[in-house]
N, C-alpha and C positions, 0 to 999 in steps of 0.2 A: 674281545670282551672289554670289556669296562676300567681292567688294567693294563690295558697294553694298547699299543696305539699312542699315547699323548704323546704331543709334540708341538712345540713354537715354532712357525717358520716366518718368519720377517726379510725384508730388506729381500734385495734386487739378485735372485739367485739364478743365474744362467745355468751351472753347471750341477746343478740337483739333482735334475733327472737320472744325466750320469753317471753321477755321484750315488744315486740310491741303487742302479744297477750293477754297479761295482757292489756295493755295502750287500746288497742280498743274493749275491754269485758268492761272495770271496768272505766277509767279515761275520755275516748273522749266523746265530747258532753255530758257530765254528770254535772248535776246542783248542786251549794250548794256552800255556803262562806264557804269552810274550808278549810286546806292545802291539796293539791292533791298531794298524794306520791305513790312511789311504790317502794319497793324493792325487787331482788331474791339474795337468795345467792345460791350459787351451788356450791361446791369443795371447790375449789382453788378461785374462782371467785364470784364479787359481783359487781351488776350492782344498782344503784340509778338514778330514776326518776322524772325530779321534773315539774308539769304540770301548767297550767295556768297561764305563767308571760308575761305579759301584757306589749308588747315592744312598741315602740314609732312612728313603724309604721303601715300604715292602708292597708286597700284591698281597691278597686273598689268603695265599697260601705260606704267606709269610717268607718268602723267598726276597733278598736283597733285589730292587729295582738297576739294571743297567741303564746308564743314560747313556747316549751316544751324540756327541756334541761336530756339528760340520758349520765350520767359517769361511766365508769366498770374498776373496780380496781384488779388485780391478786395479791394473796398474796404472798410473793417471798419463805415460805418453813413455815409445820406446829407448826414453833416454833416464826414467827413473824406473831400476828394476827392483831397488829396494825389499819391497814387500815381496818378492816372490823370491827374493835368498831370504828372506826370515823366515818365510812358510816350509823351504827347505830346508834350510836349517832345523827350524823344530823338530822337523822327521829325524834328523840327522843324530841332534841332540839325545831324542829321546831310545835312539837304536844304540846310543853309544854309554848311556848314565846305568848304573847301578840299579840294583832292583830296589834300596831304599832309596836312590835319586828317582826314580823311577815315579815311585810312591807318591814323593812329593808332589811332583808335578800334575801325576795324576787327580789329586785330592785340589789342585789349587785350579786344572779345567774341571775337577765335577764339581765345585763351588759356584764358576763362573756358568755352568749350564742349571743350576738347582735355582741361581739369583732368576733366570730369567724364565722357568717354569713356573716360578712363585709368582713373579711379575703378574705373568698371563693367566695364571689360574683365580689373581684374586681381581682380575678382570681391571687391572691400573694400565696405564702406558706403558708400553715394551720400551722403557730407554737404553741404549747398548754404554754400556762403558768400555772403554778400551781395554781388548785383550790384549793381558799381555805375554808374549813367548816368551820360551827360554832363548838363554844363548850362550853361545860355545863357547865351552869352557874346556874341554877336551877334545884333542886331535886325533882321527882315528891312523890306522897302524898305515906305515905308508911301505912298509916291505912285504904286503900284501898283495896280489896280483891284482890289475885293474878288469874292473866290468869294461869288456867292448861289443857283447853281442847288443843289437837294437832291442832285445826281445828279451829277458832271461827270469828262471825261473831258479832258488838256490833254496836250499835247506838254511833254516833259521836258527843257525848258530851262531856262536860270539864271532867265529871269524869272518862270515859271510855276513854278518853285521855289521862290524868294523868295515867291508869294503863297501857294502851301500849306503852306509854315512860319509865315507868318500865321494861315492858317484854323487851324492845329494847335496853336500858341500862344494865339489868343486863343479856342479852340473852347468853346460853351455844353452844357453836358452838358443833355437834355432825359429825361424818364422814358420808359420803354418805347420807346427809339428805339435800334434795332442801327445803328451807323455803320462803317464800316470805309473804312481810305486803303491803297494797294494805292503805290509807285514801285516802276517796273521797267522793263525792257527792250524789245523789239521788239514788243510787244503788237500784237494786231490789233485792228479795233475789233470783230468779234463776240466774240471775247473778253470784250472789257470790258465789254461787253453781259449775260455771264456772270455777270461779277462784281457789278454793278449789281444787278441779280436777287435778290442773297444780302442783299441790306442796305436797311432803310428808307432810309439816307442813305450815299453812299459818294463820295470823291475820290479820282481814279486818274491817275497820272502814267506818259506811255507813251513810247518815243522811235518809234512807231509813224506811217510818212508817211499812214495816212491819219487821224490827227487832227493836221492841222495848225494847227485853232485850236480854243477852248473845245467842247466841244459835249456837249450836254444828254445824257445816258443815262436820263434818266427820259420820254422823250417815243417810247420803241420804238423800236425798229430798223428800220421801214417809213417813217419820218418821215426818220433821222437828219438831226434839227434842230440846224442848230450857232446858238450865238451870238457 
């Protein structure tokens, strides 16, 4: 209907499609107070997802509109990786801040998505202004055990939190390897089974009761092998 649906897309997005097929497996109508992220990285290219920011206005039924805000950044040659530790970074940052740091940032991308709705809707030029990320201000816990499966799926808690802003901070970019991390809400695990599918290597944070601990998404769904 007539409230739902808008959306800007602009500028050179290779990895949208994929990106929207993650966002509607893993992030849409999915329940749970905790950051909704999503990342792919592919090549040259790395698209950031950032879901449930809570804009100022409403539908029909007076329900708060979410906006869902996705930025793709091309790296300009494989000797400036620059931009793709900022994009992870940001995931990183925002797994590790408070729920009033939390807030902030949240309120400062749904401004930055509200400017460029308003843009298009009163039919002006889309001009982008540079977003800008956070950055690290906090180190996550380093006596925490490291992520080594290619594939994992973890309960979405402060300490399985703390070790995927690790993976996402100190993460080694590899050639020809699609990666993508997925936090979010009440996931189930064939879900994340989905998501795993889409990516040579993938990290997914769920607050879903049936992964209550680490477990393998690269080992099939007939196995589900935890460790």
């Amino acid at each position: 209907g007539e409230d739902y649906d808008w959306y800007v897309k602009a500028g050179d997005l290779q990895l949208f499609d994929k990106m929207d097929e993650i966002y509607r497996i893993a992030l849409r109508d999915v329940e749970g107070d905790v950051p909704k992220l999503a990342i792919i990285l592919d090549g040259q290219r790395i698209g950031l997802l950032i879901g449930d920011l809570p804009s100022q206005r409403v539908d029909h039924s007076q329900r708060v509109i979410q906006d869902t805000l996705y930025l793709e950044f091309e790296r300009e040659s494989h000797k400036t990786v620059l931009c793709h530790r900022t994009v992870l970074h940001t995931a990183a940052v925002l797994l590790l801040c408070s729920k009033k740091t939390y807030k902030f940032h949240e309120e400062h991308f749904t401004q930055y998505a509200e400017e460029l709705f308003l843009r298009h809707s009163q039919e002006k030029e889309l001009v982008f202004k540079t977003a800008t990320l956070p950055v690290v201000s906090q180190q996550p816990d380093f006596n925490l055990p490291l992520i080594r499966q290619e594939k994992s799926a973890l309960f979405s808690d402060l300490v399985n939190r703390n070790r995927c802003a690790r993976y996402l901070l100190y993460f080694t970019e590899r050639d020809n390897i699609r990666f993508s991390f997925v936090s979010t809400g009440r996931l189930n695990l064939e879900k994340c089974y989905q998501v795993a599918e889409k990516s040579d290597e993938c990290l997914l944070l769920t607050l879903s009761s049936e992964v209550p601990q680490e477990i393998n998404l690269k080992k099939g769904k007939s196995s589900r092998f935890k460790i």
